[in-house]
Structures are given as C-alpha cells and as structure tokens.
C-alpha positions in Angstrom: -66.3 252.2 175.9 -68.6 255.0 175.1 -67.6 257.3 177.4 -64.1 256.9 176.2 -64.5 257.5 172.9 -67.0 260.6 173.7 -64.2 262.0 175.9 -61.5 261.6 174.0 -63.6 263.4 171.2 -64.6 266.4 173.8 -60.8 266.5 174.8 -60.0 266.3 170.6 -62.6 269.2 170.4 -61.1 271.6 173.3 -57.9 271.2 172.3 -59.0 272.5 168.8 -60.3 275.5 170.6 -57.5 276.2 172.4 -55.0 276.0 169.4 -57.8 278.6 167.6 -58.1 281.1 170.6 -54.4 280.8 171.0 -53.7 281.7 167.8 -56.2 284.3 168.0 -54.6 286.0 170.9 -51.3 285.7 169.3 -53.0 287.6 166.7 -54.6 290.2 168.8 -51.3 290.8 170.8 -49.6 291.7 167.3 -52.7 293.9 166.4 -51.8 295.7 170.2 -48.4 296.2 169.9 -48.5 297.1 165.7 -50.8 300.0 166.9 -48.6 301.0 170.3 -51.7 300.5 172.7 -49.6 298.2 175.0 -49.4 301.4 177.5 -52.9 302.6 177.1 -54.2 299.2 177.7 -52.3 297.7 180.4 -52.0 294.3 178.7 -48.8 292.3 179.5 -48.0 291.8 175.8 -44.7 289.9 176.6 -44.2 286.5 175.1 -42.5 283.5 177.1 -39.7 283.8 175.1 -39.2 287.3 176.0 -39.9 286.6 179.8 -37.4 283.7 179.9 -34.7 286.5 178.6 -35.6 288.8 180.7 -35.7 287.1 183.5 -32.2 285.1 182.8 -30.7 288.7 182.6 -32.1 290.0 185.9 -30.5 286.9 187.2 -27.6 287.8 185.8 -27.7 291.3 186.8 -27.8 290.3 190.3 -24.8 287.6 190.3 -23.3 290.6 188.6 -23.8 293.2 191.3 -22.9 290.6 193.6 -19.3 290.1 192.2 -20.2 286.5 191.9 -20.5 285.9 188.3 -18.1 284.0 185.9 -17.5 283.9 182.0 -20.3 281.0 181.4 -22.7 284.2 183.4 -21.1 286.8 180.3 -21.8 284.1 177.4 -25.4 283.4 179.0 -25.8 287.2 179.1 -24.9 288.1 175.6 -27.1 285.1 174.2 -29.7 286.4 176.0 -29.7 289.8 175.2 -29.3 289.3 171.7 -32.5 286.9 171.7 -34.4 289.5 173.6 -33.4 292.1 170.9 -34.3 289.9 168.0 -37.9 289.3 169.7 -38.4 292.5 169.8 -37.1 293.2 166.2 -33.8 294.3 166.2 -31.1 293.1 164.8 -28.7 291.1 166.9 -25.6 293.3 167.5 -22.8 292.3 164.7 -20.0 294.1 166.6 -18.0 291.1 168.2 -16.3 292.2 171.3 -12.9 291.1 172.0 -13.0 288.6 174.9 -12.6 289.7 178.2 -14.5 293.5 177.9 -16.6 292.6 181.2 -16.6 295.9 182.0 -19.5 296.6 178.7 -21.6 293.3 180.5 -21.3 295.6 184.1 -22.5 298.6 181.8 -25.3 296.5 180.5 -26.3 294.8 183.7 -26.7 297.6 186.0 -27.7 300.2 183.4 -24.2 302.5 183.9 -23.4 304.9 181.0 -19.9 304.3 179.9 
C-alpha cells in the first residue's frame, strides 16, 4: 500500500512540474516572439492550435488544386483561416463574402494575386 501511495505522490509531484515548465515555456515562447528572435533562433514557436490550422489549410489547398473540393472544404477553409489569423493577432476579417466567390478561396489556397 506504500508504494501506491508514494507513487501516486511522485506522479502528483511530476505532474506539478510539468504544468510549471509548461507554463514556463509558454512564457518564454511569448518572450521570443514579443522580441522577433523566432528567426535568429530557429525555435518552432508555433502553437498546436496554429499547427492544426495550418495544416487543415494545406489540406485544403491540395483538395483544391486537385479540383476535388466542395462547399463544406470552402466553410472549413474560411474557419480556419480566420482562427489562424486571430492566433496570430489579427482581427478576423469582417467583410462577409457573398456565397459562392470560390474563386477568392482558389486565390487564397494557392497563393494567386487576383
């Protein structure tokens, strides 16, 4: 019975640690990107959150180029990119497009000037 109680209070105490150096990497990401040193640094200062988006608009992107893409793909894609925008501090764009302007998501996508 000892050695459960002593390991759930070692697992109690790392998880403590973990939550601390978690928070303290948070932290020290913010201090990184506040003072622009992402590039001198080479430290991969993306958060999940901004992986997940990225990565469901690279999917996108290729259903895209593919042709095979449909309007859930051009709802996904506008949710993402306006979560990936508000990550990275921006506001959301306000400007409601009328339904149907695939031809802005095909800009987007595969990086063509309109």
């Amino acid at each position: 019975m000892d050695f459960e109680h002593d390991a759930g209070a070692e697992l109690k105490s790392q998880l403590e640690k973990i939550n601390k150096l978690e928070s303290e990497n948070a932290r020290l990401k913010e201090v990184i990107k506040d003072n622009g040193l992402e590039d001198e640094l080479e430290l991969d200062c993306t958060s999940v959150e901004e992986s997940i988006c990225l990565n469901g608009i690279n999917h996108i992107a290729t259903l895209v180029e593919s042709g095979d893409f449909s309007k859930d793909d051009v709802s996904n894609f506008n949710i993402l990119y306006n979560v990936l925008r508000s990550i990275k501090g921006k506001a959301p764009s306000g400007n409601k497009k009328p339904k149907g302007e695939v031809k802005d998501l095909l800009a987007l996508v595969t990086g063509a000037k309109k």
